[in-house]
N, C-alpha and C positions, 0 to 999 in steps of 0.2 A: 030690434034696436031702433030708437026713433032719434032725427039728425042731431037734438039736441041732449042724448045720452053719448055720442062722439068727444072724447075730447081732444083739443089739437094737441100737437108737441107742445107749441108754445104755451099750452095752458100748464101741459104737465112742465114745463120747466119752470114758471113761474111759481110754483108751490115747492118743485123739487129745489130752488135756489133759498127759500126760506126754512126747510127741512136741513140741508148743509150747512143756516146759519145756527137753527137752533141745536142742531147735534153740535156745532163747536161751542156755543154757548153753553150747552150744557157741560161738556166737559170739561173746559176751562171754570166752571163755578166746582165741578166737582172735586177738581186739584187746585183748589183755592186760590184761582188765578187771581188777578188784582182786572178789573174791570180793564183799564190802559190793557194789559199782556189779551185779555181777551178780545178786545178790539183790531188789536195786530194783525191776532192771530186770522181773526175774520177776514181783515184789510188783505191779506196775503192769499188766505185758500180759497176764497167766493168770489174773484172776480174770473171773468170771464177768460180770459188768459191764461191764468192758473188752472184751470177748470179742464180747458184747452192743452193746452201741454200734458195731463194728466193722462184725457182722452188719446192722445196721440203715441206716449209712453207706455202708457196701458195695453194697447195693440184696439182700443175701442173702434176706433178711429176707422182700423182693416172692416168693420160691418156697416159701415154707415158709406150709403153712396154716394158719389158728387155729382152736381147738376151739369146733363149732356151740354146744357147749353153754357157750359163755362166750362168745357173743357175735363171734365167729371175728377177736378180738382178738391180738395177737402180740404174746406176752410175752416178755420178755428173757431167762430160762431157759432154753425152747426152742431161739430164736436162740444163744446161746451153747452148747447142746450140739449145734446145726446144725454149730456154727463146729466144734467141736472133732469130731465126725465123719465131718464130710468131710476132714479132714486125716487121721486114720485111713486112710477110704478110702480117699484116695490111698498115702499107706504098703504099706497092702496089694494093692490094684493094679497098683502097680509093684516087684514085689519085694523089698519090705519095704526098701527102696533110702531113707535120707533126703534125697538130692538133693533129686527132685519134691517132696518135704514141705515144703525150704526156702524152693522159690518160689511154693508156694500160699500158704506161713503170710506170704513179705514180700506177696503179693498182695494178703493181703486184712487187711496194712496190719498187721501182727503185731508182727514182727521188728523 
């Protein structure tokens, strides 16, 4: 594996954060949301926050380490780009397929 077949967290959250938009996107056109209801809907479960809460709810949060050097505290940040990289990684995984995406992101209480 050569350095630039690595990818960091932060790459897979950046994809995984646009995978969580387009799963709510899509579901909301599929129940004939009104564009407004679907923007909400996004406004409310893709921010980092919500994300965070989710991770922490979820029990995510117990696998993910905190930094020695701050006290190995777990801050909401992290948890939220946990949340959104592992949806990633499943994406990529499974052959960039959104099925699986769709039941990790209701699994952990998303969607």
């Amino acid at each position: 594996m050569n350095a630039e077949d690595i990818i960091s967290n932060k790459d897979l959250a950046l994809l995984g954060d646009t995978l969580i938009k387009l799963i709510l996107v899509k579901e909301g056109l599929r129940r004939h949301a009104t564009r407004g209801h679907i923007n909400n809907v996004i406004s409310e479960k893709s921010p980092n926050a919500y994300l965070a809460q989710r991770g922490f709810s979820t029990g995510l949060a117990e696998c993910v380490y905190g930094n020695r050097s701050q006290g190995n505290i777990i801050y909401p940040g992290p948890i939220a780009s946990t949340m959104e990289a592992t949806v990633r990684a499943v994406f990529n995984d499974n052959g960039e397929k959104i099925t699986p995406v769709k039941s990790v992101i209701e699994a952990m209480g998303v969607s």
